[in-house]
C-alpha positions in Angstrom: 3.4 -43.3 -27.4 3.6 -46.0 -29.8 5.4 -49.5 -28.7 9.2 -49.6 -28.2 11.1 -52.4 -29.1 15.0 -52.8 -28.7 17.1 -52.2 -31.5 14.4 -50.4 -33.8 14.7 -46.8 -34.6 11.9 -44.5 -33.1 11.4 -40.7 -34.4 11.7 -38.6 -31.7 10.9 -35.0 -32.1 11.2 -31.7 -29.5 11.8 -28.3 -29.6 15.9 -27.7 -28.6 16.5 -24.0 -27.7 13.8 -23.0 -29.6 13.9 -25.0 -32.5 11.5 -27.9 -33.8 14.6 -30.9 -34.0 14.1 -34.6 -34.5 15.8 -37.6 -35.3 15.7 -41.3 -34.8 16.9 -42.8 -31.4 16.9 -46.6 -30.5 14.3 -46.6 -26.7 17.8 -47.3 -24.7 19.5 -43.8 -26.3 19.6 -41.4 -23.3 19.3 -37.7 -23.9 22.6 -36.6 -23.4 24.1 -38.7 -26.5 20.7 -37.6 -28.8 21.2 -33.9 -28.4 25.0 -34.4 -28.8 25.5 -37.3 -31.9 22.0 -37.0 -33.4 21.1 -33.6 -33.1 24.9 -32.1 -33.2 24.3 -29.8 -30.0 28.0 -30.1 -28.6 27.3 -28.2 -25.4 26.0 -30.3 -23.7 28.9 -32.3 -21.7 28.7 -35.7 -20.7 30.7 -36.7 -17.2 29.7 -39.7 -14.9 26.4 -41.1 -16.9 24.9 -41.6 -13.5 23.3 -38.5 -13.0 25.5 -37.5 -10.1 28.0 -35.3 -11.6 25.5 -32.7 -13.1 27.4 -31.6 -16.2 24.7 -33.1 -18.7 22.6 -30.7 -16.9 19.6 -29.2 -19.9 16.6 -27.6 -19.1 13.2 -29.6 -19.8 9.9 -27.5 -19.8 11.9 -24.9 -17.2 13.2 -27.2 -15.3 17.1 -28.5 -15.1 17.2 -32.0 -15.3 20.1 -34.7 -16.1 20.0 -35.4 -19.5 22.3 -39.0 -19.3 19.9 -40.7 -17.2 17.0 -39.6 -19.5 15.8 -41.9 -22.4 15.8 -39.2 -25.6 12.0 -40.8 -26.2 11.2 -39.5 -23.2 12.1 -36.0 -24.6 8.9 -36.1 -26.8 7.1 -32.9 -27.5 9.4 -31.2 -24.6 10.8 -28.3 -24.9 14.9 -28.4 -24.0 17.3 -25.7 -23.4 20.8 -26.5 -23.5 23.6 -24.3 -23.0 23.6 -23.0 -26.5 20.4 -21.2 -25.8 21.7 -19.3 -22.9 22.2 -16.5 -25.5 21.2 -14.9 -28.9 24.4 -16.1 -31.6 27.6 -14.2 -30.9 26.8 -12.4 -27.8 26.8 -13.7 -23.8 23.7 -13.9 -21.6 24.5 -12.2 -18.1 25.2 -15.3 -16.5 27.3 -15.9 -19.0 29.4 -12.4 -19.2 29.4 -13.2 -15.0 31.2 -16.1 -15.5 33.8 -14.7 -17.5 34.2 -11.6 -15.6 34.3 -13.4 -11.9 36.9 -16.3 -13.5 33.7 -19.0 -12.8 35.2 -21.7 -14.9 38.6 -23.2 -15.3 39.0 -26.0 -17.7 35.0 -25.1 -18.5 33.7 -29.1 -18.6 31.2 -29.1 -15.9 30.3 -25.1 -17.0 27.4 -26.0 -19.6 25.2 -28.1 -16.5 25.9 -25.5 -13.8 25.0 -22.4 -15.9 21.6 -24.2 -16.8 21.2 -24.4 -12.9 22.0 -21.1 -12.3 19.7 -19.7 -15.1 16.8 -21.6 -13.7 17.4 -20.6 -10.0 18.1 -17.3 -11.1 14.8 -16.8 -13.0 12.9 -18.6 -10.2 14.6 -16.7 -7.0 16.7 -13.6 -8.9 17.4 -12.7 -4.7 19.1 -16.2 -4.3 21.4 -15.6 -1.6 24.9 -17.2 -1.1 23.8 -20.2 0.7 20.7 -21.2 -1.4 23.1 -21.0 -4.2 25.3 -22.5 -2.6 22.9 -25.2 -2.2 21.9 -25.1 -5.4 25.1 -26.1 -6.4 25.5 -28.9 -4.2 24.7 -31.6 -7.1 27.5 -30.3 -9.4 30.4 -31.6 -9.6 33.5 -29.0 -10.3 37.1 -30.7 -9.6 39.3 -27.7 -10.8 37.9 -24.8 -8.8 36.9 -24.1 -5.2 33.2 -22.9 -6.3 33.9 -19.6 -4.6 34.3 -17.9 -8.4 31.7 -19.1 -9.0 29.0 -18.5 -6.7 30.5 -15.1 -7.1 29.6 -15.2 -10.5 26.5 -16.4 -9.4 26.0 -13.4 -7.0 27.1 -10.6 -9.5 24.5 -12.4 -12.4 21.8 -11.9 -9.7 22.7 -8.7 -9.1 22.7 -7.7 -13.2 19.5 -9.4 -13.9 17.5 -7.5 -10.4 19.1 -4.8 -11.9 17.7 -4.7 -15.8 14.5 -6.1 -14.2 14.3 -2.6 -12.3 15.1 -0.5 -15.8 12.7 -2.2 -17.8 
């Protein structure tokens, strides 16, 4: 990696659901406002900047990760999912249609980080039970629901996803 100096403009280039993207980012740019102002990805919501609250929640290499305490030249070469790649255009993944179904979000802010959790616990451990998602869950922050819609959305994407895995 070459030598960052504040205040100049590096390249930074990674593939974002998918797609070769890159821009310029000065070293101090976190993730979270690269994918959102430079690469115009709005999904990707932006809550405490602390890393606690979970809704800047991507997926880097697989694995969920809080993109507002992440430098964006840190993102080199990775490979990020946000929520936008949950899903082909115009259709719902399971998770997803689960959410809607099982009223999983209310004002929808904090949805984006915790269906990026989901989908990776969900492709790691498609048998999660209640309390490991439950658990999973714990770093999220939600302040307009209870989390019981959705872990139950959680549950009834579990149970969609064992089920398609067991037809194809």
């Amino acid at each position: 990696m070459p030598r960052l100096s504040a205040g100049s403009q590096h390249r930074v280039c990674f593939t974002l659901n998918g797609r070769a993207v890159s821009g310029f980012a000065e070293p101090r740019m976190l993730l979270s406002d690269f994918i959102r102002h430079v690469i115009g990805a709005m999904g990707t919501h932006v809550g405490c900047e602390h890393g606690v609250c979970g809704t800047c929640t991507v997926q880097i290499d697989g694995v969920p990760a809080r993109s507002c305490i992440m430098l964006a030249v840190q993102a080199e070469g990775a490979g990020i999912r946000t929520v936008e790649g949950l899903a082909p255009p115009a259709r719902l993944s399971p998770l997803q249609n689960a959410f809607r179904d099982n009223y999983g979000l209310q004002c929808g802010f904090c949805t984006p980080g915790i269906l990026m959790s989901l989908d990776a616990l969900l492709r790691d451990r498609p048998d999660a039970t209640e309390p490991e998602i439950r658990e999973f869950l714990s770093g999220h922050l939600c302040r307009c629901t209870g989390y019981g819609s959705i872990v139950k959305a959680a549950l009834a994407a579990a149970r969609r996803l064992r089920e398609e895995s067991s037809h194809a």
